[in-house]
N, C-alpha and C positions, 0 to 999 in steps of 0.2 A: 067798869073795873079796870085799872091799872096796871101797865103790865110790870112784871116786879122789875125789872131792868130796859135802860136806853140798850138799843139794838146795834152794834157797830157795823151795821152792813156795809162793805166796802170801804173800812177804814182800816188800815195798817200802822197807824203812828201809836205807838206802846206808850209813849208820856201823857198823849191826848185821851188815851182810853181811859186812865188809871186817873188822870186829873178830873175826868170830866162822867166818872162812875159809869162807865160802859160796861157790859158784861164781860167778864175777861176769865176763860176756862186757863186754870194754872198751867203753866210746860213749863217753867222753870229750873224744875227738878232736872232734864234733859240737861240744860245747858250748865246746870251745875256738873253732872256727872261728866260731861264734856272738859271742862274748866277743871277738874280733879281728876282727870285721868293719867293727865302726862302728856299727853298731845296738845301737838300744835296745828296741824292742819288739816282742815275737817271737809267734806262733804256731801251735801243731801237734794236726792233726788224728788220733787215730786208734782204734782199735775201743777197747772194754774188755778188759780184762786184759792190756794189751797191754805194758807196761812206764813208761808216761808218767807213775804216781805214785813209779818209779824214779827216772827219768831227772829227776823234779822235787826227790825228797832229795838225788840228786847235785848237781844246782844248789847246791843249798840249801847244803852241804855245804863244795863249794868256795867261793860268797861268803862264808861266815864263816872263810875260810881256814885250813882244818883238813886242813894240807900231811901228815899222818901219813895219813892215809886215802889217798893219791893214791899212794903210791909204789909204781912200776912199770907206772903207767897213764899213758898219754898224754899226759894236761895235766899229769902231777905232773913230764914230763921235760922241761917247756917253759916251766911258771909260774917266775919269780923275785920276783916282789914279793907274790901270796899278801898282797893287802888282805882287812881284816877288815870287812865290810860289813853293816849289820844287813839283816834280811832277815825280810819279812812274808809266810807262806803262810800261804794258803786252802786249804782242802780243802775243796770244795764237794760231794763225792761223797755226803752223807747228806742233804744238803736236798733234802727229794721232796715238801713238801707241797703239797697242791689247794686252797688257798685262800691269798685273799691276806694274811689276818693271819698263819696258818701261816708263811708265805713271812717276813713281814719279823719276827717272832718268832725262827725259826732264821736268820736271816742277823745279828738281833742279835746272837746267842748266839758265830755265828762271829767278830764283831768285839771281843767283849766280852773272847774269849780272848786277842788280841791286845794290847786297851787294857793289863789287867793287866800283860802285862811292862812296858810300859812307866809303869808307875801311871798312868794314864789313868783316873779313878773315877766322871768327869762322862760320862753316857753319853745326853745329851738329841740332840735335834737330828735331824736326816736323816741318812741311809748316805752322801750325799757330806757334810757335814759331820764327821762322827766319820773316813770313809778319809783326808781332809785333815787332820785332827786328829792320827790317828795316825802318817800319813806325815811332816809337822812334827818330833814331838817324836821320833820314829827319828832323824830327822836331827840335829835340837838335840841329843839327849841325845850322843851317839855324835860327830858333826862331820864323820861321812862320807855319802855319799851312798846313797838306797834302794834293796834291791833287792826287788820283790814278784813269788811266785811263787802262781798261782792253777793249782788244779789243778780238772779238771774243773766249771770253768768253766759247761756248762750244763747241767750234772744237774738243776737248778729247773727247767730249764723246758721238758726230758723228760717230765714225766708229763699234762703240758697243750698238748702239742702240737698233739692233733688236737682242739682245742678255741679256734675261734680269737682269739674275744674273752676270755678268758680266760690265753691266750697273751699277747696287746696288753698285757693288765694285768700280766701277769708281767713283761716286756719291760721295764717303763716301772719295776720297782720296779728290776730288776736295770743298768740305763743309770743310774740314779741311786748306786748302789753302785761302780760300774767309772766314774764322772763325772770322780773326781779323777787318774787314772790321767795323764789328759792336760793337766788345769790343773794339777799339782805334776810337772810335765815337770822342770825344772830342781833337782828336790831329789830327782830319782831314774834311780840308774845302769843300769838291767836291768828288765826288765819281760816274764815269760814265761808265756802261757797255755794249757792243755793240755784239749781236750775231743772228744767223738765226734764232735759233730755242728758241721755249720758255720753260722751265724748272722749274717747282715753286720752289718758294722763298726756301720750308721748306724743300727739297729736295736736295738744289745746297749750300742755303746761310743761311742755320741755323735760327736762332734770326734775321737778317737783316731784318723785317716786315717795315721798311720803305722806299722799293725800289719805288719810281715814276714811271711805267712803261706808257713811252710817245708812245709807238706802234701805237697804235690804236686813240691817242687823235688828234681831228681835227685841233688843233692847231700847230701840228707840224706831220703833213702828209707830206706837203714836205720837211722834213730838209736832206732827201737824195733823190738822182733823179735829173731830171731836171724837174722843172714843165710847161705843156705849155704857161703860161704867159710867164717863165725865156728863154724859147725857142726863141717865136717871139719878145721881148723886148729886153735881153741882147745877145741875138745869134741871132739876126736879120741878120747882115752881114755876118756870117757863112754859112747861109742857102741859099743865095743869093749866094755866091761864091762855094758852094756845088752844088745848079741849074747848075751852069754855065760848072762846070766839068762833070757834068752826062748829061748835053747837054734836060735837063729837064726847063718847065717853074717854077717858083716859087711856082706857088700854086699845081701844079702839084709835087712837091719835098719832100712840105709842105702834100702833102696830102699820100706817099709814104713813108715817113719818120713815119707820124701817125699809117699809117697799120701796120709796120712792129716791132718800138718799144714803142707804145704808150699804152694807156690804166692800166695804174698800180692805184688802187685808198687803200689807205692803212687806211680811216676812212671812216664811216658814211656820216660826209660830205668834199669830198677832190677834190684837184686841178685832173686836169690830170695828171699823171708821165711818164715819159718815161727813158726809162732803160739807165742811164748815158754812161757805157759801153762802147755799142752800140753805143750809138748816139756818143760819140765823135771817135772812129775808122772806121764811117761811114768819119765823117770830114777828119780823117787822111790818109785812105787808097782812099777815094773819091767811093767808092763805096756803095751799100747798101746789106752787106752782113750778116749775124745769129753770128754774133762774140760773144754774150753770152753763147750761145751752146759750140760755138768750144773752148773756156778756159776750160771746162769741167761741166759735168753733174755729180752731186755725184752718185755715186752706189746705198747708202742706199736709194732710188728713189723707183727703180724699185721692190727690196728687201720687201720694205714695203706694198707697193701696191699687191705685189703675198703675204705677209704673212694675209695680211687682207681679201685678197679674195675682191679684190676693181670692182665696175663694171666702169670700163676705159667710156665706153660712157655716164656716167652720168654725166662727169664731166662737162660740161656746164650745167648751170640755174640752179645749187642746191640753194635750199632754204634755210638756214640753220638757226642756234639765234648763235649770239655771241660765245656762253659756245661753241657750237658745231664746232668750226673753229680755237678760238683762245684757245686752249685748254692746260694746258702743255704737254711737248712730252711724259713725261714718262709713263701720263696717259690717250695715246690715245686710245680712241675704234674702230679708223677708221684711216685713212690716211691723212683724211681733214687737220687736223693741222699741218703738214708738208707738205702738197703743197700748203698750203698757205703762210707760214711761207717762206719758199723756194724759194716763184715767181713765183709756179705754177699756182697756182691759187689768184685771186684778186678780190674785192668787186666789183661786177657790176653794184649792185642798192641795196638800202636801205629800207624799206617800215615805217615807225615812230610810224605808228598805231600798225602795229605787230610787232615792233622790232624784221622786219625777213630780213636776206641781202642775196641777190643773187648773187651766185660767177661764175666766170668766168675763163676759159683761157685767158691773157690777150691781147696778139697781134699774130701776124703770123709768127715772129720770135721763140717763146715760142710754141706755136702749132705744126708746124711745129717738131720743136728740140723735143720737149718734146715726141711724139709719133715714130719719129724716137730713139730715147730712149732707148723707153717701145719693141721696135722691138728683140731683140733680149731675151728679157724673155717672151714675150707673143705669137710670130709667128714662127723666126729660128734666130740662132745664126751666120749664114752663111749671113757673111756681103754682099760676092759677088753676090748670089741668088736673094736676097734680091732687092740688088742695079739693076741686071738686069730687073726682077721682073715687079720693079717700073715704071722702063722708060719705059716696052713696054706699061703695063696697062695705065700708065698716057698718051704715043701718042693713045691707041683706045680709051681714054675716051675725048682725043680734038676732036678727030671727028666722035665726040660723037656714037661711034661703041661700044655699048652695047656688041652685041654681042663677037666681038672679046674680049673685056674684062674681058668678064664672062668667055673664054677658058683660058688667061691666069691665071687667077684667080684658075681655077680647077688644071690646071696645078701645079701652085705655092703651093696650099694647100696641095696635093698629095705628097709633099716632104718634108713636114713637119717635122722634128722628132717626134717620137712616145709619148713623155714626155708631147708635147707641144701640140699635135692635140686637136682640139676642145674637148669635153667630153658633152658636153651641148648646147640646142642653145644658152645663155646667153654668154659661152666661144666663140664661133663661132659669134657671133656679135662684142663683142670685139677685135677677129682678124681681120673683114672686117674693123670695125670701126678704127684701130688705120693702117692698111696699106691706105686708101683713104684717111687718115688726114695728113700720110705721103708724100704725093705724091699731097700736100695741097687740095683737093677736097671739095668741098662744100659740106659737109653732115652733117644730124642730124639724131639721133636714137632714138627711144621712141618718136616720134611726136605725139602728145595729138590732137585728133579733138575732136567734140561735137559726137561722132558714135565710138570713139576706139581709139586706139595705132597704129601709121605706125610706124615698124619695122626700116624701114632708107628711109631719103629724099633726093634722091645724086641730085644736079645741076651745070650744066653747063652753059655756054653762052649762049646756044641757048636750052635749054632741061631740063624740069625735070623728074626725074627718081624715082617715087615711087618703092619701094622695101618690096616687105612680104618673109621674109625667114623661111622655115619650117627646123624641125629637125628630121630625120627622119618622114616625111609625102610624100606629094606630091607637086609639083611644081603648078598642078591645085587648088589643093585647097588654094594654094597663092595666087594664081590670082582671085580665086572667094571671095577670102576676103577682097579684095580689090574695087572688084567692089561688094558687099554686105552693105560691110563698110562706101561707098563712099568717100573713100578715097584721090578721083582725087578734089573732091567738094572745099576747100581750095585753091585748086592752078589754077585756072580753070580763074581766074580776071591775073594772071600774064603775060599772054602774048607768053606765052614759048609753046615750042612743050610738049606734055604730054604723058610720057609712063610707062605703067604700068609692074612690072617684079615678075614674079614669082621663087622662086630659093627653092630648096630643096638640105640641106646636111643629108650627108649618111655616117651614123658614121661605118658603116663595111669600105666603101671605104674610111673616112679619107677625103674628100673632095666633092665640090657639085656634085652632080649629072649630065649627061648630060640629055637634056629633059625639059634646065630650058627654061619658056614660056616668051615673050616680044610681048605686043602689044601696037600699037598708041592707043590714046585717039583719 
C-alpha cells in the first residue's frame, strides 16, 4: 500500500515542496494575519526543528509573489495584488564560531552572498554599513519596498552563552549587524526574525523597540508544529496508512503517536502541538522512533543546568509567572528560560486568577532524550556502563525485583567517577532521578502529601514503590518515616501492590549502602 503523500522529512525549501507534491500542513493563514495587521517587525520564538526555516521560505516566497505556489492555501484564496517585493534572507543557522574574528569573517561571508545579487563588489566598511548599503540598492534597484527575513537569528551567540564576557563581545558584533534594521525603517515593508532562544531587544537590536514578539501570543501558537486538529483533519489518511504499517489499530496509533510527540502548548491558551520533526519521519521511516533527539541535542543544555546548580527533578509541575520562563537569555537567573525556550520544557496548565503556568516535560520522546542527555554530566561519561547499566536495571524493574535493582544500582554508583559522585542527598536524587527517567520509569520526586515530602514515587505495572532515601543516615529510619508519614495513605485506592523501600547512601562508600530494607504493604 502507498503512502498517500512523499514525506518532507528535513526539507525546508516551500517552492520545492509545493513543486514536487510534498505533504504541506497549511500556516499561511498566520502570515496573512501578519501581513494585514499593520506591522512591520515581527518575532518568533521556537525549538529546533521546529518548522521556522519553513515557515521563513514561505515568507520569502510569497513576498516575491509567486501566486502559483499558493493555490489552494490560504493566502493564495485572499491575496489580489501579489506585489513583487525584493526580499533579503539570512540564514544564520551555520555561524557557530568562538571567537570573535571567526564571528565577523562568517557574518561577512553571509552578507557577501547578498551584495552579489545585487552587484554590490565594494564590501569595506562595518555590518551596519554594508546592511544599509544593501538595503538601499534592493530598493533603488527594484523601487519597491524591502522585505528582510532572518532566520535563526541567534545561532552566533549559542555557543558562547555560558561564557559571559565573551557573549558581551558577541552581542556588540551582532547589534551592529541588526543596526540598520531600524534606521532604513522607511525603505522597508516586513521585517521577520525567527530563533530559539530570546535575547532582548536592547541588547541584540538596539533602537528596534518595535519588534512584535508573537511567541507567546495565542493567536499564533500554532504557526509552527502540527496541531492536533491539522493531525486528525489534514493527515487523517497519513495516520490511517501509518496504522496499517505498524500493524496497530487507528486509535491505538493515534494514541502512541500522542505519547511520544505530543503535548507542546506555546501560550496561555493553545492548541495541542506536536513535534513536526518527528511526526513526519515517524511517516517516512514507518516507525515510532525519538528522531528529535537523534539530530542532536545542543551542548549548552547540560552546561547551563551544571552552572546553575539546576535541581533536574523539579523539572515537572514548576509553577512559575511568565517573567520567570520567558525571560531573555542573557539575563537568566535560572535555566527555566532555555528549557523552555529549547522544547524542553512546555506550558502545561495556565491558572488566570494567578497568572501562574505550570511547565512541563512535554512528551516521552523529550523525556526520555532529554535525561539521557543530562547522563553523562550528571552520573558517567562512560557511554557503554551506562548503556549496560540500564538494561539490566530496567529488566529487574519489569519484574518488578526491587531488590535486584537496588544491587545493580549500588553496583552502578560505585563506579562513578570521583567529580561526579553524589556530595549531597539533593545530588544523589538527581542521579536516581535522571537514570529511572532514562530507562522511562514512572517516577516522581518531591511527592507533596497532606503529612510531608515522599522522596520518589517509582511505578510499575503492577506495583508502586514508595521510596525515602537517606544521606548518610539509616535505611531504618527510611522506612520508619514513611510509615510515620503515611506515606502509603495516597496510593492505597490505586489497586497496585504497595511497597515501601528504605535506602541509605554512604558518601565515604560513594554509593548506597547494603542493608537497604523493602516491605509489602
Amino acid at each position: 500500500m502507498e503512502a498517500p503523500h512523499r514525506y518532507p522529512a528535513g526539507k525546508t525549501v516551500f517552492p520545492q515542496m509545493r513543486q514536487d507534491n510534498f505533504l504541506y500542513v497549511d500556516k499561511t493563514r498566520y502570515i496573512w494575519d501578519m501581513v494585514t495587521s499593520g506591522g512591520s517587525y515581527w518575532f518568533l520564538s521556537r525549538p529546533r526543528r521546529f518548522g521556522k526555516t519553513l515557515l521563513v521560505s514561505t515568507m520569502q516566497a510569497y513576498f516575491e509573489g509567486r501566486r502559483e505556489l499558493f493555490q489552494g492555501l490560504y493566502i493564495g484564496e485572499r491575496e489580489t495584488e501579489w506585489r513583487h517585493s525584493p526580499v533579503l534572507r539570512f540564514d544564520l543557522s551555520a555561524v557557530k564560531a568562538t571567537g570573535i574574528q571567526g564571528l565577523k569573517e562568517t557574518l561577512g561571508f553571509v552578507l557577501e552572498s547578498q551584495e552579489r545579487v545585487y552587484g554590490i563588489s565594494a564590501t569595506e566598511g562595518s555590518f551596519s554599513v554594508r546592511m544599509s548599503r544593501l538595503i538601499e540598492a534592493a530598493y533603488q534597484q527594484t523601487g519597491e519596498q524591502v522585505v528582510v527575513l532572518v532566520d535563526e537569528y541567534d545561532s552566533p551567540l549559542l555557543p558562547v552563552l555560558n561564557d559571559p564576557e565573551m557573549l558581551r563581545k558577541f552581542r556588540e558584533v551582532m547589534r551592529d549587524f541588526y543596526a540598520p534594521l531600524k534606521a532604513e525603517e522607511g525603505l522597508l515593508r516586513f521585517v521577520f526574525l525567527t530563533g530559539i532562544t530570546k535575547f532582548s531587544q536592547l541588547s541584540i537590536f538596539s533602537e528596534l523597540n518595535n519588534l512584535n514578539n508573537v511567541s507567546m501570543l495565542p493567536q499564533y501558537a500554532g504557526i509552527c508544529g502540527i496541531t492536533a486538529e491539522e493531525l486528525e483533519s489534514d493527515m487523517a489518511p497519513d495516520v490511517d496508512w501509518l496504522a496499517g504499517q505498524l500493524g496497530m489499530s487507528r486509535d491505538q496509533t493515534m494514541a502512541a503517536l500522542r505519547e511520544k510527540y505530543d503535548g507542546y502548548h506555546f501560550a496561555k491558551r493553545s492548541p495541542d502541538v506536536y513535534n513536526p520533526y518527528s511526526l513526519v519521519l515517524s511517516l517516512q521511516n514507518r516507525d515510532l522512533g525519538s528522531w528529535w533527539f537523534g539530530s542532536g541535542t545542543p551542548a549548552v543544555l547540560a552546561d547551563t543546568l551544571k552552572r546553575f546548580d539546576f535541581d533536574v527533578p523539579s523539572l515537572e509541575g514548576l509553577q512559575v509567572q511568565e517573567v520567570d520562563f520567558d525571560a531573555p537569555t542573557e539575563q537568566m537567573t535560572s535555566p527555566m528560560p532555555l528549557l523552555y525556550q529549547s522544547g524542553y520544557l512546555t506550558i502545561k496548565g495556565y491558572d488566570s486568577e494567578l497568572d501562574l503556568y505550570t511547565l512541563g516535560v512535554p512528551n516521552a520522546e523529550v523525556e526520555e532524550g532529554l535525561y539521557r542527555a543530562l547522563l553523562p554530566s550528571y552520573v558517567t561519561p562512560n557511554a557503554l556502563s551506562s548503556s549496560g547499566f540500564l538494561i539490566s536495571f530496567v529488566k529487574a524493574l519489569r519484574g518488578d525485583d526491587i531488590e535486584a535493582a537496588l544491587r545493580e544500582l549500588r553496583s552502578f554508583l560505585a563506579g562513578i567517577p570521583y567529580d561526579l559522585a553524589a556530595k549531597d542527598e539533593k545530588a544523589f536524587q538527581a542521579q536516581l532521578f535522571i537514570l529511572l527517567k532514562t530507562v522511562g520509569a514512572r517516577i516522581d520526586t518531591e511527592v507533596r502529601t497532606a503529612t510531608g515530602r515522599i522522596d520518589a514515587v517509582l511505578e510499575t505495572r503492577t506495583t508502586i514503590f514508595v521510596l525515602e532515601l537517606k544521606y548518610d543516615g539509616s535505611a531504618r529510619d527510611a522506612l520508619e518515616q514513611i510509615d510515620s508519614k503515611g506515606y502509603l495513605v495516597p496510593f492505597q485506592a490505586s489497586g497496585k501492590k504497595l511497597v515501601k523501600v528504605g535506602v541509605n547512601y554512604s558518601s565515604a562508600e560513594r554509593t548506597i549502602e547494603e542493608g537497604w530494607l523493602v516491605e509489602e504493604a
